[in-house]
C-alpha angles and dihedrals in degrees: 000000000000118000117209111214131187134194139200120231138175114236110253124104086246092054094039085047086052102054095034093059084047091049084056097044088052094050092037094055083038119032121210099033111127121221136210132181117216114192126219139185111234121206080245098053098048094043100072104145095071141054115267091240088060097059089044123176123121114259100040084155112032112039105089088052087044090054090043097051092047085053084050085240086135136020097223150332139227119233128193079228096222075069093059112088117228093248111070111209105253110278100029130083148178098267096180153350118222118207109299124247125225093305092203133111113243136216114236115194132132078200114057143024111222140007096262099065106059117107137235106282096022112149116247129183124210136141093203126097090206089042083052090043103046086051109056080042086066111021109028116191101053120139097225116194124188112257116192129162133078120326088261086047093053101046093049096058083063097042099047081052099249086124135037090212150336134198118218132149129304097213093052087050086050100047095049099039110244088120077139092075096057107100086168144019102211111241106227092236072066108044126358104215126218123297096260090016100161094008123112124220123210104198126191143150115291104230095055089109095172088050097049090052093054095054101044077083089067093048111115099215079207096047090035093056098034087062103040080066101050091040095052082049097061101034083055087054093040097234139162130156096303095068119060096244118159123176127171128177138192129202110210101183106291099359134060127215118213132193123184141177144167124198137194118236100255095050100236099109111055119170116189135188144179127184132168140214159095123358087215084060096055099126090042096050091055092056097043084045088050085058096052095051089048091044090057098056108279099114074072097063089039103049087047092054094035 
């Protein structure tokens, strides 16, 4: 028997592009299933004349599809997962993670070629205070502007040469095509992405037990485990987008490789760890991770920001 789906979206092409390529993957792993995409206005996309961190709040961008998939207005909805804060709303969860996407930061300019060679006073664009962190950590001098915006918005303030530079993800840049901006993929010695950073998350309610069992096929074992990780990471350090948090992890067969940091505004403090396991243990590296990172100094930093 055919099954109708339909899922909630946010309205830029990223998001659309998102949830189109989910509403293939689902009819292609079960045939017949119909699939709509129902388009909603998020608080952060509507509040575009400040910083994130200054309209602070966890789930800018997630909270009007959470309400509407609570009211069964909406099957489910698909996350960039480093939106998803680490605590799901009672009755939803994470159903499945698709394979992950390049989880890096990028370099856009039209200008230069790598980070390195930008100058003192060059004008950067991000949006992230642990882009924004991480940067001044590395490259002092920097004159970093807030960017806000869709991903097209964004890259045309840098090549109609309002911006030196901006650094955006890689993953948005890949999905929508625009892989010819990229002068540089960010090494993560460089720049520690967002926990989730080029995941999806399918979210759902957790008592739709026909549903759930039609997207597990989607579920990536590598992505899954590489964000529970990250996740566990940051829900250990309390973090949301008001503290410079960045955590990226690698499967390599039966083990899993995982980097942290956490970094004060100014760039001045930077903590950095890396720990390695099982990929059996992914919940449980994040956290120890999480304790290194606090034992070396960062519930310092968090405890200024927060």
């Amino acid at each position: 028997m055919s099954k109708k789906l339909t899922i909630g979206s946010r309205g830029s092409e990223l998001a659309l592009t998102q949830s189109r390529y989910v509403a293939g993957i689902i009819q292609a792993a079960t045939p017949g299933t119909e699939v709509d995409v129902e388009v909603f206005s998020t608080r952060g996309d509507e509040i575009l004349s400040k910083p994130l961190a200054e309209i602070g709040g966890k789930g800018l961008f997630t909270e009007e599809l959470e309400a509407a998939l609570l009211e069964s207005r909406i099957d489910l909805a698909v996350h960039s997962l480093k939106d998803l804060p680490t605590e799901e709303p009672e009755g939803l969860c994470i159903a499945a993670t698709p394979t992950r996407a390049t989880p890096n930061d990028a370099l856009v300019s039209t200008k230069f070629a790598r980070l390195a060679d930008l100058p003192p006073g060059a004008v950067v664009g991000t949006s992230s205070l642990r882009r924004k962190a991480q940067l001044i950590a590395v490259q002092p001098g920097l004159n970093i502007v807030d960017l806000r915006g869709n991903v097209g918005t964004r890259v045309k303030r840098v090549t109609e040469g309002d911006l030196d530079a901006a650094i955006l993800a890689c993953a948005g840049l890949e999905r929508i095509g625009l892989t010819d901006v990229i002068a540089e993929v960010l090494a993560p010695e460089v720049m520690l992405p967002a926990a989730g950073q080029g995941a999806l998350g399918i979210q759902t309610r957790a008592d739709d037990a026909d549903l759930l069992e039609i997207l597990a096929k989607l579920n990536d074992g590598a992505t899954h485990a590489e964000v529970a990780a990250e996740r566990a990471l940051l829900a250990a350090l309390g973090g949301g987008c008001q503290v410079p948090i960045g955590a990226l992890a690698k499967v390599a067969g039966d083990s899993l490789h995982l980097r942290g940091c956490v970094c004060s505004l100014d760039g001045e403090r930077l903590f950095r760890t890396e720990i390695s396991g099982s990929i059996t243990d992914a919940a449980t590296l994040g956290q120890q991770a999480a304790d290194a990172l606090l034992r070396e100094g960062a519930q310092a930093v968090i405890a200024d920001i927060a």
